[in-house]
N, C-alpha and C positions, 0 to 999 in steps of 0.2 A: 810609442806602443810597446808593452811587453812582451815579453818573447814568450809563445805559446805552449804549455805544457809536453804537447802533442800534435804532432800533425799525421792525420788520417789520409795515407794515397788512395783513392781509388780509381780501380781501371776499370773501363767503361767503353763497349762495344756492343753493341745491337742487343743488350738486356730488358727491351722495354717492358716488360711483363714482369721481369723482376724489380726494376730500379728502385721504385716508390718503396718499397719493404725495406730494398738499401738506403738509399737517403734517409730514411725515417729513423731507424736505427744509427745512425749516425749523428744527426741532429738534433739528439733528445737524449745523447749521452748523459748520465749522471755530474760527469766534467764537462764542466762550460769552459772551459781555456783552452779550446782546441782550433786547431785550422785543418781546414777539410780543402783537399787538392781532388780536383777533378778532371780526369784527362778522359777526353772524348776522341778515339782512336777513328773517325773520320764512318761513325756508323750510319746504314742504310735503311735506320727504322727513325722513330722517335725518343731513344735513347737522348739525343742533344738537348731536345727542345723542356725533356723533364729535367734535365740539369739545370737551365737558364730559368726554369720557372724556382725549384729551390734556392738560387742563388739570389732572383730578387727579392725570397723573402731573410736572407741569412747572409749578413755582412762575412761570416769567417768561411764561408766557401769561395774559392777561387779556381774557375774554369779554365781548363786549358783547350784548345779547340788544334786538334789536326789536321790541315789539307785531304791526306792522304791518309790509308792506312800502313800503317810501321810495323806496330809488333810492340807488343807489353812491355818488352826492354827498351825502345826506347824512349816510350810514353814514362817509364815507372823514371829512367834517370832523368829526363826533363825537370818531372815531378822533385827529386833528390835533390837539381839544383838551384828549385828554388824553397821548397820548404825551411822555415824557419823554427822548427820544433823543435824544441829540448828533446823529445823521441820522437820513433816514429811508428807507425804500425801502417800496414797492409791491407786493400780489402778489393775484392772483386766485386764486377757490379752486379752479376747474380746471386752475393752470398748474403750475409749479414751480421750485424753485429748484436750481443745482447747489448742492452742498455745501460751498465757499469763495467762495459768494458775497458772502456780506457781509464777511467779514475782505478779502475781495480791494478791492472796491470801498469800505469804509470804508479802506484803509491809502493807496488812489489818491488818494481826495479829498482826503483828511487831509492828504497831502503836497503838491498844490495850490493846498489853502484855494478851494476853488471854491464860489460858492455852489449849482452842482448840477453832476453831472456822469454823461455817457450812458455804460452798456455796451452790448458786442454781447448779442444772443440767440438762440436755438436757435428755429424752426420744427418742431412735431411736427405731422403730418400723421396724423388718429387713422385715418384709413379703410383707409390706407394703411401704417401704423407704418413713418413715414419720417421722420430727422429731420436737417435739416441746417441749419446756418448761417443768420441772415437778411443778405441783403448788399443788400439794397437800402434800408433805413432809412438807416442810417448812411453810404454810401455817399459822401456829399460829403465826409465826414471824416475820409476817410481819409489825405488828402496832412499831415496831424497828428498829435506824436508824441505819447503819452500823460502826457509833460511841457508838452507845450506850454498856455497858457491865452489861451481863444478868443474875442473880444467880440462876438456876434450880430448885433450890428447895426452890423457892419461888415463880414458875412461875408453878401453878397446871394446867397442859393442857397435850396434847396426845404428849411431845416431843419424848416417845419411838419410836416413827413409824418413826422417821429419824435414825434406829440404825445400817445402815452399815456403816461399814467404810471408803467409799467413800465418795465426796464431803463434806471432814472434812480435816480440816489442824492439824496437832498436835505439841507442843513443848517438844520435843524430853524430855526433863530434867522432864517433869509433866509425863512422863510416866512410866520415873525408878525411880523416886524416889516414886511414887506409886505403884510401882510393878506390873504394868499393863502390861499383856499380854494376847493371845490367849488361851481359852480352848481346850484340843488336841479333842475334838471331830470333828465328820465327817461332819455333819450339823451342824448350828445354832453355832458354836465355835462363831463369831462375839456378840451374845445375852450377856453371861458376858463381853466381852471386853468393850459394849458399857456402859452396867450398871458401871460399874467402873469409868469408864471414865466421868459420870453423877453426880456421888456420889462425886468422888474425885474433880472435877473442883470447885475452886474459884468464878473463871467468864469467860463466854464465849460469843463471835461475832457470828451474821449475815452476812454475804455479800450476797447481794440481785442478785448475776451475776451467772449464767450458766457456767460453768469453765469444767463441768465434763458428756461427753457423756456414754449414759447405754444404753449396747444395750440389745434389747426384741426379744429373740429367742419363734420358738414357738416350744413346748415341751421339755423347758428347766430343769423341776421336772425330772428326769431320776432316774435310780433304785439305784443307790446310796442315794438320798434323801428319798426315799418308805423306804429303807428295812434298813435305820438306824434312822428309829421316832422315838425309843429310847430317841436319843440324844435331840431330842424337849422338854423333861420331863429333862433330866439332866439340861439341859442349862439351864431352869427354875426354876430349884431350887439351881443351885450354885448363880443362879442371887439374888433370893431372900434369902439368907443366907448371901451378902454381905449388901444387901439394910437395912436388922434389926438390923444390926452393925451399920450404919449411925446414926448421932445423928438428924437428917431429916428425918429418916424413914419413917412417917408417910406421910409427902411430897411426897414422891415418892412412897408409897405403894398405894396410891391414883390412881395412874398411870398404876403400875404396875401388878397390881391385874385385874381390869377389860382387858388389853393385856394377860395376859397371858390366862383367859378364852377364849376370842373372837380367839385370833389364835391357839388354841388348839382344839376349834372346828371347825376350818376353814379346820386344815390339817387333822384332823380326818375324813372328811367329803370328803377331796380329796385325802388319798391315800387310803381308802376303795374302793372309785371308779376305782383307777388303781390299785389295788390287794383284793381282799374281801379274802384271807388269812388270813391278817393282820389285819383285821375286831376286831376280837374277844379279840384278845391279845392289840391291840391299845384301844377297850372300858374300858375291866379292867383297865389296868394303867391308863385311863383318869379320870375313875371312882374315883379309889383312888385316884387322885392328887385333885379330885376338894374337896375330902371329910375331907381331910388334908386342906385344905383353909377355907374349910366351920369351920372346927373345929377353926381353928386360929383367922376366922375373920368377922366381919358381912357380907356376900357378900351381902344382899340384900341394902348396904347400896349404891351398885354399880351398883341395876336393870334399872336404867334407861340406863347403859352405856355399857352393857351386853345382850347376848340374854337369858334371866333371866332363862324365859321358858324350854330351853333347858335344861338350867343348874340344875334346878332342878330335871326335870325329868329322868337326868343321876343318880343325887344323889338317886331318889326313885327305880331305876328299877334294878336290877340288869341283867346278860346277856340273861336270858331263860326267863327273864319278858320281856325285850327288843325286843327279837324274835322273840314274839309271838303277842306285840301291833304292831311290823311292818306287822306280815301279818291278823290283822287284820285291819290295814291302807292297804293295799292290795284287800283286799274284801269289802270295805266300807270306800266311802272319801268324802268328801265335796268341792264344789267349788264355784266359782264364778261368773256370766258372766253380764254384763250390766244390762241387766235385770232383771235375775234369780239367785235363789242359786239353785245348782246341787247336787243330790245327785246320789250317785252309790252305789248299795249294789245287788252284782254277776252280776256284767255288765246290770244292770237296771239300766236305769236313771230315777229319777222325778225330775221336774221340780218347784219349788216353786218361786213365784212371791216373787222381792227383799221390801225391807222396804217402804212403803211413802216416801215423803219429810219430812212431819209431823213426821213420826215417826223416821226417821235420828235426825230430828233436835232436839225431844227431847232425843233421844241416847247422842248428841252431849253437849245439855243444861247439861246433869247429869254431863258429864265428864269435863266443864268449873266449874260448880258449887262444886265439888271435888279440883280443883285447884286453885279457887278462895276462899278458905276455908283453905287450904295449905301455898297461897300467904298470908292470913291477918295475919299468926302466923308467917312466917317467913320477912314479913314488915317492925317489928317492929325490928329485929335485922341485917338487911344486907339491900344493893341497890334490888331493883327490874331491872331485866335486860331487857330492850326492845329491840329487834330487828325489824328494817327496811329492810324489804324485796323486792329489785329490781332486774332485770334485764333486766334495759334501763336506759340513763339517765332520762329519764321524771318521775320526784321525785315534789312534792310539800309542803315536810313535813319538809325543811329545819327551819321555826321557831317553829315547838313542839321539834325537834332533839337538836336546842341552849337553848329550858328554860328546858327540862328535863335534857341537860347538865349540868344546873347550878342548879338543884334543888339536896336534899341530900338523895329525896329518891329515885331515878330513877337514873341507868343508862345505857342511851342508846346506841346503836351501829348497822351500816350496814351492809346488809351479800348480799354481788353478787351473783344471782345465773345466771345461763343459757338460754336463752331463746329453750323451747324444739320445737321449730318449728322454718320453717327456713325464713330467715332475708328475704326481698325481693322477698319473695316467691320463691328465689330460691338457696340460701346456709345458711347453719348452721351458728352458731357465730362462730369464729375461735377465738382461743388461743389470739392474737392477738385486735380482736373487744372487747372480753371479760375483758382482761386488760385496753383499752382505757377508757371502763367505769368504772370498778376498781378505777384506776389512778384519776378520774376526782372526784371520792366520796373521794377519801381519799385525794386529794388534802384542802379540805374543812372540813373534818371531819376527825379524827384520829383512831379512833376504826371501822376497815373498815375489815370485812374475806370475803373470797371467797368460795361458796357453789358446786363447782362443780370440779369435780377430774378427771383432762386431761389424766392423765394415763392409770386411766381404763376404762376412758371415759363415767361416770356416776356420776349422783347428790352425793352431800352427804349430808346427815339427817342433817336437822337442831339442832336436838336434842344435836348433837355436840357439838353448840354454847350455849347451856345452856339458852334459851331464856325464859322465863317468859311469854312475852307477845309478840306477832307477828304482826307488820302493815304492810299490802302489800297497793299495790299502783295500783296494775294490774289481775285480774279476770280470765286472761288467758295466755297462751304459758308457766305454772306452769307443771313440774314435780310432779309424783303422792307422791313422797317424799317431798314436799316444800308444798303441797296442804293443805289443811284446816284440811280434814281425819286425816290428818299424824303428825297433832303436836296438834291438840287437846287432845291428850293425856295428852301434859306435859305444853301447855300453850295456853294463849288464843288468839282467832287470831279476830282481828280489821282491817277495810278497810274503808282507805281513798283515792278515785279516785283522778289518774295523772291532772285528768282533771273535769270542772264542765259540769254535763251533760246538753248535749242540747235534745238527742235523745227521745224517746221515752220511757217509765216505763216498758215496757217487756225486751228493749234491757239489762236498765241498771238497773234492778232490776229483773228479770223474771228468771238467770241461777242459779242452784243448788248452786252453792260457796254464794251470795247474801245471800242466806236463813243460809248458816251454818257459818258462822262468828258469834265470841259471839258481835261483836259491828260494826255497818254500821255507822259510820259520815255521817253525810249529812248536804248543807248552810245551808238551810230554809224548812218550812215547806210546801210549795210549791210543792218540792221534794218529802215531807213525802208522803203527802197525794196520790201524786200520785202512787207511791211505793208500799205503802200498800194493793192496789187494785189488786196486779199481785203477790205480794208474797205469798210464800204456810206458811210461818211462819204468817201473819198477819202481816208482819214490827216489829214483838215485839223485833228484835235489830237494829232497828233504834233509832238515838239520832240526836235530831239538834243541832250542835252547832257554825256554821258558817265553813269557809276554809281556813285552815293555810298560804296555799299564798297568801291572799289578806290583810293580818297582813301587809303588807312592806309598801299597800301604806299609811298609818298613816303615816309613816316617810314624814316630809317636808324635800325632796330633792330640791334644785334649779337649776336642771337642763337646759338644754336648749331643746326646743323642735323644732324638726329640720329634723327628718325621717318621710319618706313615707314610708309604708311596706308594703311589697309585700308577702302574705303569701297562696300560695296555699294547698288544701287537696289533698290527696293520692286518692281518693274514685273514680277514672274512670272510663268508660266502663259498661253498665247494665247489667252486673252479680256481683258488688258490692253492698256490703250489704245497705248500705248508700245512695251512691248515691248522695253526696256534692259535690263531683269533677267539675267546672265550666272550667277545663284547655281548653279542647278542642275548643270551644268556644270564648276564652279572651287569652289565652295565651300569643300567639305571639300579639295579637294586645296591651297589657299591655307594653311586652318590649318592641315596637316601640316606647308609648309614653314617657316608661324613657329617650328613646334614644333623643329623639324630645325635652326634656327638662330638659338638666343637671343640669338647675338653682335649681331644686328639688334635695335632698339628699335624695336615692333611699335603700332600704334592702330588698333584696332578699331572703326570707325565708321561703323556702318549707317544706313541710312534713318529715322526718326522709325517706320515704318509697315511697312517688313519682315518685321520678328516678327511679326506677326499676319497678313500676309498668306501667307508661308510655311504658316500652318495652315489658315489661308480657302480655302487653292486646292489644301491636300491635299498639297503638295510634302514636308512635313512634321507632325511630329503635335508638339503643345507641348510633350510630355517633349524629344524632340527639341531642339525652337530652344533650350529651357531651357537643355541638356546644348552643344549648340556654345555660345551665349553663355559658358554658365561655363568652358567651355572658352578660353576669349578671355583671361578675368578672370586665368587661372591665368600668360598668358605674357606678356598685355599689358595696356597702358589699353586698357579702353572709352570711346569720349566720347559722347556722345548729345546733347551741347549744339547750341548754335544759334550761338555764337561760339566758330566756327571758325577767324578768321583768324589769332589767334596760334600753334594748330596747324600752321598751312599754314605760316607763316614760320619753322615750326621744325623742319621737317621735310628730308628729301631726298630721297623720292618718295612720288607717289599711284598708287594701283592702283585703279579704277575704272571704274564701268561708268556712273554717275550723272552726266548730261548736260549738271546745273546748277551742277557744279566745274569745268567745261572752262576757260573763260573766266577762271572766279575765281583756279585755280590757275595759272594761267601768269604772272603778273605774281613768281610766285617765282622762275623761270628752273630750277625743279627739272623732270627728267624724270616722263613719264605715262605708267603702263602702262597702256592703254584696252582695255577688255574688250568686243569687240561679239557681239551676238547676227545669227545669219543672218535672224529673223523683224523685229528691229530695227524701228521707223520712224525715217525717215531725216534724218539733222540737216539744220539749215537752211543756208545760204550762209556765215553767220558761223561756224558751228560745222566746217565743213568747212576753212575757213581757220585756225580755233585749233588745229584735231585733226590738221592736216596733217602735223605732225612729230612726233605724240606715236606710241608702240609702241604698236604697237595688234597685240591677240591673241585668234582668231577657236576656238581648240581647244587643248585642255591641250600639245600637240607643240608650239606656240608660247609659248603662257605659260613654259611648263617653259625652252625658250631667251630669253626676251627676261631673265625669274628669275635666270638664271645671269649671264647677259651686262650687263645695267641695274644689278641689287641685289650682286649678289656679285664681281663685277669692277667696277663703277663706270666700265665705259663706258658712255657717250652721245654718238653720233655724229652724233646729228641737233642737237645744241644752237646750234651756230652757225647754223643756217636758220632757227630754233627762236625763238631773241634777236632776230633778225632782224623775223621775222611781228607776236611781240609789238612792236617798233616799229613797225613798219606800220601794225597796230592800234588804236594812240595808247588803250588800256584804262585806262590811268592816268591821270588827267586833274582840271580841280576841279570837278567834277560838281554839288556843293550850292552854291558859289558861281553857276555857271553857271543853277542854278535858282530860286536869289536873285535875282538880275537878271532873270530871264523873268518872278520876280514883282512885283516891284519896277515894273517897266517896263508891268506889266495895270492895278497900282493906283495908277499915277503918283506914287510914292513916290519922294521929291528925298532926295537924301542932300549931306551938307555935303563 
């Protein structure tokens, strides 16, 4: 008989409600050259009897039957010593497999030669029947193509938090001759298996595919996990006894030292809650473990990656010191509220009015000035790490992200987060939207993570990312963990808007984020001055130094200019804030006249947010926008992208009413037919100086003339005034070099 491509473990304990969906999935794999191990851990339902009924109908399943119950460790190594599979893979009996599971991931490794190698997996949500993508496992590995092969421990990042044994393929031969098996403990036996498995690998694969469904029971911690936490301290420390054997060690204690604290206080913290028995005897041993760490190793050298705090103050307290600051955290606590800090001392409240602005923002200046002190000693010996902060496509910092690329002392990378409010004003981003734009940054750029964790359905600290310096792009729909607050601490946060403002200095300078960024970019001084007058800092981190996207048009391109563009704003309806929306109004009469004149080469390009709001505010009903969109499709492009500018250079007019292409488009020298609204809010000083010469048309009697006279005669008589403003203006200019230098010059970075 030949030796079987693969052999599939599965463990198997009182799953009956699940099994059938497992086995079925297992034995209908796309690869018929498998051996399916079956170990029945001595369960108290029907779990056994649906194993013996799949086995008489399926020669390559082989049952293993337990007396008693053991424990997954040492059902999974029984399984180990007898499986005959060229690899091997993993499966619980509640979980399940897709059906080219294993041919997909044995044909990956096979062509690697890895000695293990991760897939993606599917999250089911059973309460919920929700299932989608896990992106936070894998998440560090994703800047990796599924050719590439990886050495661990030269890759210092959180790979521990992938350390079950599922969604991993193994080569059966890297596992005996490393002697790698399961610890017979009752919990956590997986924790040394995986360490081993980490230390001992050569090189190991990505495959970026979902192969492996987990399902999410709710109250799946049961008293078997409570009342053997023991075993969380053993597995910890057999772990760590093999890692200082490693000639890597240090590699991996990097890793492994801040996991073991953070989930040591995570389960301390949840089965005190489902037994406070165990309270007393779980702080002790926790105590000692951290003090044996503390003796071994500098942890503080791991505070940023640790809840530091805690940590110490386990080290100082012992259990009757402990007992006694919790009740007086009991009788006396501090809070928070918008406003106010709270205080309670015996169920009295007072009320204390929270900080200024002013006085935030020097809170904020102390703790940039502490890191910018940090940053110039360690400058001189490593990259400075930037991170770009999105989530949407509307980015503008594509050429400071290419010269920091190429410069040797920076380097840059983008981090997706979430947007916390919802798209359209009426759903969340889904797994789905949130990859699209993923996908479209890391198309262009390579050093591309994901800040938001689908699993448990919440941000994750940026602090993760190791970031130095922070540019956002965007002021709002931030998580209070992605906000200014929240990484002030370890880097400094810089803002350069998606877009050049038209609106007014309160809008775009007047919100609390404005004031506490340590650096506001801004074009010109125009901005400045205006700025300054509404902020509670005085502008003192405003810098002018021009705008990164208007760098492209220096490039002589020879394009052909040959689009009309059709770009409306989202702003409909008089309970928007804005108030630029001209749809109602032009709308339909616009696309009649593309219709009425195909000899024009027409682009149709709306707001990201329009179609939905058009239906939110009742202007229209979704058969509707459905039926104008398709209508678009029939005469013109649609574009709905976020790079826009080769559009604009290819074009020979904008029709618009959107306040955040004034500026952008004029560096083409093409005419603007500007669409206002009478309820309008009114543009700023800069924008009154860009718009001064563009056509601007207030009712269908003007559009209908500026139409005939602009598009279809190709007069423009305002262009020579027009060419003029734009040099006035200096919009073109080298804006990422200029912000090179400003940083350059913070972290006393000497260039040769």
């Amino acid at each position: 008989m030949s030796q079987p491509k693969v052999s599939v473990i599965v463990a198997v304990y009182n799953v009956e409600d699940y099994l059938v969906q497992c086995m079925d999935s297992v034995v209908n794999q796309t690869l018929k050259d498998i051996e399916i191990i079956c170990m029945d851990d001595c369960s108290t339902d029907k779990s056994l009897e649906i194993l013996k009924e799949y086995r008489k109908k399926d020669n390559r399943i082989k049952l293993l039957e337990f007396g008693e119950n053991v424990g997954q460790g040492k059902t999974r190594n029984v399984a180990l010593d007898i499986a005959k599979g060229e690899y091997l893979m993993f499966l619980d009996g509640d979980d399940w497999l897709e059906l080219s599971a294993c041919e997909k991931a044995y044909e990956h490794i096979k062509a690697n030669n890895n000695d293990f190698a991760y897939f993606n997996m599917f999250d089911y949500f059973e309460n919920k029947d929700v299932k989608h993508v896990n992106t936070r496992r894998l998440r560090h590995f994703t800047n990796f193509s599924s050719s590439q092969n990886i050495r661990l421990c030269e890759y210092d990042n959180w790979f521990i938090t992938t350390g079950e044994p599922w969604y991993k393929i193994y080569k059966r031969d890297f596992l005996n001759n490393n002697n790698i098996r399961f610890s017979n403990l009752r919990i956590c036996e997986d924790v040394p298996f995986y360490i081993k498995v980490i230390v001992c690998a050569e090189t190991v694969s990505v495959l970026n595919l979902p192969l492996y469904n987990y399902r999410i029971r709710d109250n799946s911690c049961g008293t078997t996990c409570v009342y053997n936490w023991k075993d969380l301290f053993s597995a910890r420390r057999e772990s760590y006894n093999y890692i200082i054997k490693s000639p890597h060690s240090e590699a991996f204690l990097k890793v492994f030292l801040p996991y073991c604290i953070n989930t040591l206080l995570y389960w301390y913290g949840r089965f005190s809650r489902i037994d406070s028995s165990i309270s007393k005897d779980f702080y002790l041993e926790l105590r000692k473990y951290f003090m044996e760490l503390d003796t071994k190793h500098s942890i503080e050298d791991f505070k940023e990656k640790i809840n530091y705090s805690k940590f110490k103050r386990i080290l100082k307290y012992n259990w009757s010191t402990k007992c006694f600051m919790d009740f007086i955290h009991l009788i006396f606590s501090i809070t928070n509220t918008k406003k106010h800090k709270v205080i309670t001392f015996f169920g009295i409240k007072l009320k204390i009015k929270r900080f200024s602005m002013n006085k935030q923002y020097k809170n904020l200046c102390k703790k940039y000035k502490k890191t910018i002190k940090r940053l110039q000693k360690e400058a001189k010996n490593r990259k400075i790490r930037v991170a770009f902060y999105v989530n949407d496509t509307r980015w503008k910092c594509q050429n400071l992200y290419d010269l920091m690329s190429k410069d040797e002392h920076y380097e840059p990378f983008i981090i997706v987060g979430k947007s916390n409010v919802p798209v359209n004003n009426r759903e969340y981003q889904s797994y789905d939207d949130l990859m699209k734009i993923f996908q479209i940054y890391k198309k262009n750029n390579r050093n591309v993570f994901l800040a938001y964790d689908y699993e448990n359905l919440e941000p994750i600290s940026l602090s993760e990312f190791n970031p130095d310096i922070v540019f956002y792009s965007r002021h709002w729909q931030l998580y209070k963990e992605h906000n200014v607050n929240a990484i002030s601490d370890y880097a400094l946060a810089c803002y350069i808007p998606y877009f050049i403002s038209n609106s007014p200095a309160n809008i775009e300078a007047g919100y609390a984020f404005h004031n506490l960024v340590w650096r506001y970019y801004l074009l010109n001084d125009d901005l400045k001055k205006e700025y300054k007058k509404v902020m509670k800092n005085r502008g003192k981190n405003l810098r002018v130094v021009g705008y990164p996207f208007l760098e492209d048009y220096k490039k002589q391109d020879n394009v052909e200019k040959k689009y009309i563009i059709y770009a409306p704003h989202w702003s409909v309806g008089k309970d928007s804030l804005l108030k630029y929306a001209t749809f109602e109004w032009n709308g339909e009469y616009i696309l009649n006249f593309a219709k009425q004149h195909p000899e024009l080469n027409w682009v149709f390009k709306p707001h990201p947010i329009l179609k939905g709001t058009l239906v939110d505010t009742g202007v229209m009903t979704k058969e509707e926008t459905d039926n104008y969109w398709a209508e678009w499709d029939k005469i013109g492009i649609k574009y709905e992208g976020a790079d826009y500018l080769p559009l604009f250079k290819a074009s020979k007019a904008l029709i618009t009413d959107c306040g955040s292409f004034l500026a952008e488009y004029m560096p083409t020298k093409n005419p603007v037919i500007l669409l206002r609204s009478d309820i309008a809010t009114p543009y700023n000083f800069l924008a009154q100086k860009v718009t001064k010469y563009y056509y601007k048309a207030h009712n269908l009697e003007e559009l209908s003339d500026l139409f005939n006279d602009v598009l279809i005669k190709g007069n423009d008589i305002n262009k020579k005034q027009r060419l003029q403003m734009l040099e006035d203006l200096h919009l073109v200019n080298s804006a990422s070099e200029n912000i090179l230098r400003d940083l350059d010059k913070t972290l006393c970075i000497e260039r040769n």
